[in-house]
N, C-alpha and C positions, 0 to 999 in steps of 0.2 A: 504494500500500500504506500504511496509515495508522499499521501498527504495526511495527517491525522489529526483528527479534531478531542481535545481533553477540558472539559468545566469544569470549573470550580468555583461552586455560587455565581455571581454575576460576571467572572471571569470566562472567558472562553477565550482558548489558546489553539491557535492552527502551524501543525508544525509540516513544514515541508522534508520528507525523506529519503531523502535518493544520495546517498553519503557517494556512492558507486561513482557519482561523476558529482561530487560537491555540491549536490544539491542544484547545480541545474535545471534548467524546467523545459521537460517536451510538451508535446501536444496534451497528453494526457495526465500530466500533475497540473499545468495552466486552468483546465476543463477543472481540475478537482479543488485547487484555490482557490476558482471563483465563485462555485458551488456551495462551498465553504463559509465564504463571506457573506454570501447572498442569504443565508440560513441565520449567522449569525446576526443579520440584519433584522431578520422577520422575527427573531426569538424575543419573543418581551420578558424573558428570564435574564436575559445577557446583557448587559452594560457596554461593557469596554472588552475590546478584543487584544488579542497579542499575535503577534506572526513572527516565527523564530524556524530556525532552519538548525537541524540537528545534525548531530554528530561534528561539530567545531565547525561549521562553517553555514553563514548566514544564505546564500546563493551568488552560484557564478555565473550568474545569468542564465542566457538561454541555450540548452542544449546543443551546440555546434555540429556535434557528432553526426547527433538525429538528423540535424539540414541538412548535413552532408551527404546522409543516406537515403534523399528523400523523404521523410518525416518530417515534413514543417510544421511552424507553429501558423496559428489563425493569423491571418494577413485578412482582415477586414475592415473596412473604416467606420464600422459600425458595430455596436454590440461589445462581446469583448475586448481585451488587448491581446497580444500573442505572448505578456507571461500570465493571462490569466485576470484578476479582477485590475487591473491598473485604471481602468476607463468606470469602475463601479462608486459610488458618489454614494457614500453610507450615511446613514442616519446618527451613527454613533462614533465613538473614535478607537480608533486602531494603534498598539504602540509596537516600534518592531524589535525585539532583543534581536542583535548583533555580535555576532562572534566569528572570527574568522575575518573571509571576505565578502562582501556586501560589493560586486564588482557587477558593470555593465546591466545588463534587465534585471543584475539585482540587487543595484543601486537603487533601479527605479522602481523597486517594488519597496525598499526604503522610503524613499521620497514618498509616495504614496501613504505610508502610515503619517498619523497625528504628529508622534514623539517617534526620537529614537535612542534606546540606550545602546552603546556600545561598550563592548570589554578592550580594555586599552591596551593591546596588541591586535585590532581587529585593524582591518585595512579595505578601505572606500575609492571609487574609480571608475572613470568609464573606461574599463579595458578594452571594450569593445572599439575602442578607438585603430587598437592593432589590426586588426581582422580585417578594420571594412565595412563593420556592422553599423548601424545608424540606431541611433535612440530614438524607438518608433513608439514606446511606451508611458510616454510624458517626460523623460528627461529631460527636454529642451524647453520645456513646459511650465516643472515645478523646481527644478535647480536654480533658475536666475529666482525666481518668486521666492523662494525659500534661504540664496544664502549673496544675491544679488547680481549683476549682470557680469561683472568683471570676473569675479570668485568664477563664476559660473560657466566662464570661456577660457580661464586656465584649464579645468580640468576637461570641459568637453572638445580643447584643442590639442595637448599635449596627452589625453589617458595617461597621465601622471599616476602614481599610487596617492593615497591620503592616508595620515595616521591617525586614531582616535582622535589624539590629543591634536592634533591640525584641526581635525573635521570639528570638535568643540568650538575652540576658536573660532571658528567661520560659521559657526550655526547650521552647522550641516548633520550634529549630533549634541543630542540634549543632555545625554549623560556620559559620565567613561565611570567606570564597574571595574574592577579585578579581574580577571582571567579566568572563565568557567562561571561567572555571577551573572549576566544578560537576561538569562532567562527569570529568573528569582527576582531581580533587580523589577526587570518590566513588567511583571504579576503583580509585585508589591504598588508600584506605579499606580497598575492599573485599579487595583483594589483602591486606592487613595482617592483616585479620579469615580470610582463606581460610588464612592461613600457619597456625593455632591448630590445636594438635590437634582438631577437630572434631565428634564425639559427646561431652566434655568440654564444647564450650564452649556446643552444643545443647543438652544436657540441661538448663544451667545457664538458658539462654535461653527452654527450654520451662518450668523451673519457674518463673522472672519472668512470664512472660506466666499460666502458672495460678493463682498464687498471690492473686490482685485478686478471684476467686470462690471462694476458699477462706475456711473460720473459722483461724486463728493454727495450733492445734493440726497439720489438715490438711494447711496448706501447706510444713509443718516434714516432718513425716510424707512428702508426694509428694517435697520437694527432696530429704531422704535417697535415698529410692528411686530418683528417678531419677540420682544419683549414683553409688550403690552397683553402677548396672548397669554404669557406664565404668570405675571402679577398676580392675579384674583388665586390661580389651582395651587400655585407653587412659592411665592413670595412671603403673604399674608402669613400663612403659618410660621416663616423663616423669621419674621420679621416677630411676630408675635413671642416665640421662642427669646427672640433677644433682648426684646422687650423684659420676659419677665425673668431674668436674671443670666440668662447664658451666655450673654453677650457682657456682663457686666462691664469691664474693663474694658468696654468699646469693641472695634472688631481687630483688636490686636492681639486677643486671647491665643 
C-alpha cells in the first residue's frame, strides 16, 4: 500500500510509502493522496491533517523511473495534479512533517500544506531543475507567494539544495525539529491548531489564502464577511468564557 491513512482524535495523518524509490509518487500513490485528502476533507471528525513521507525521506518527487517506462503521471489541466491533491483547495489545514528530502513535486506537495516542520538535516529543492522536469504542480505558483519572488528564482533557476536551517530563514519552513522528530513534532502542531475554536480560525484561514487574488478593497470586504458568519455560533461563547474569568489577565494568558 503506498499511501496510508492513521487518526488520532481530530488528527489525521496521511503517510506516503514507497521507501523503494524514496517515496516518489507514480500514477497510483498520486490517485491515493488525493483520495486521501478528499476524505479527510468530508470527515467532520478531523480537524487538521498531516502528510509525512516515511521511512526518512519526505518525497523525491515524481516517479522518473515510471515516465520513463511509460507510466505517467495525470497530465491534465483540470481536476487533479500529476503528484496527486496539489490542485485540491481544503476546507481545513494540512501541516507537512519533513524529513529527509522534500525535493522537486515534492517540494511542491510541501508548498501545498499550511505549515511545514522540518528535521534539521532535511534538504529542500527543485531538483527537478537537473532533468528537464518543469514545476507543473504549483511550484511557480506558491514559492514566490510563500517565500517571495527573488528567494523564489534562486532556487527555481539554479535547483540548488536548501538546508533546514536556510529554508527557516527564508520562510520556506516553519519549524527545524531534531533528527527523527517531524513527524511527533507536526501531530503535536496539529493537535495545538485542532484545540482552536474552528470555523473562527477557518474563516480566518480561508480569507488568507483568498485574499492574494483579490484588489485591497475586496479582500477587506470577503474577511469581514467571512467573519461576521462565526461571530453569533462561535465568538459569543469565546468571548463570554473570557468575560467570566478565563481570560482574566487579558489575552496574554
Amino acid at each position: 500500500m503506498s499511501v496510508r491513512v492513521e487518526k488520532n482524535g481530530p488528527i489525521t495523518t496521511v503517510i506516503l510509502h514507497r521507501p523503494e524509490v524514496r517515496n516518489a509518487v507514480d500514477a497510483g500513490s498520486a490517485q491515493a493522496l488525493a483520495d486521501a485528502f478528499r476524505a479527510f476533507d468530508a470527515d467532520r471528525d478531523a480537524r487538521v491533517g498531516v502528510l509525512y513521507g516515511d521511512a526518512g525521506t519526505f518525497c523525491a518527487g515524481a516517479d522518473l523511473k515510471a515516465v520513463s517506462e511509460g507510466r505517467l503521471l495525470r497530465l491534465e489541466p483540470d481536476g487533479d495534479g500529476p503528484m496527486g491533491p496539489s490542485r485540491l483547495r481544503l476546507s481545513k489545514p494540512v501541516v507537512a512533517a519533513i524529513s529527509g528530502h522534500a525535493v522537486a513535486g515534492g517540494l511542491e506537495l510541501a508548498l501545498w500544506c499550511d505549515l511545514r516542520v522540518a528535521e534539521e538535516d532535511a534538504v529542500l529543492g527543485v531538483f527537478c531543475r537537473r532533468w528537464g522536469v518543469p514545476l507543473i504542480d504549483g511550484g511557480t505558483v506558491r514559492l514566490p507567494r510563500l517565500i517571495g519572488l527573488s528567494r523564489a528564482l534562486d532556487l527555481i533557476l539554479t535547483g540548488r539544495a536548501v538546508s533546514a536551517g536556510e529554508a527557516l530563514g527564508m520562510g520556506l519552513v516553519n519549524r527545524v525539529v531534531p533528527k527523527g522528530e517531524a513527524r511527533a513534532a507536526a501531530e503535536v502542531l496539529a493537535a495545538q491548531i485542532a484545540a482552536f475554536p474552528q470555523a473562527c480560525m477557518n474563516a480566518d484561514r480561508a480569507s488568507a489564502y483568498a485574499q492574494a487574488d483579490l484588489a485591497f478593497e475586496d479582500a477587506m470586504r470577503q474577511e469581514f464577511q467571512g467573519g461576521v458568519e462565526v461571530l453569533q455560533t462561535e465568538s459569543m461563547p469565546g468571548v463570554t468564557r473570557f468575560a467570566k474569568g478565563a481570560g482574566r489577565h487579558g489575552q496574554f494568558d
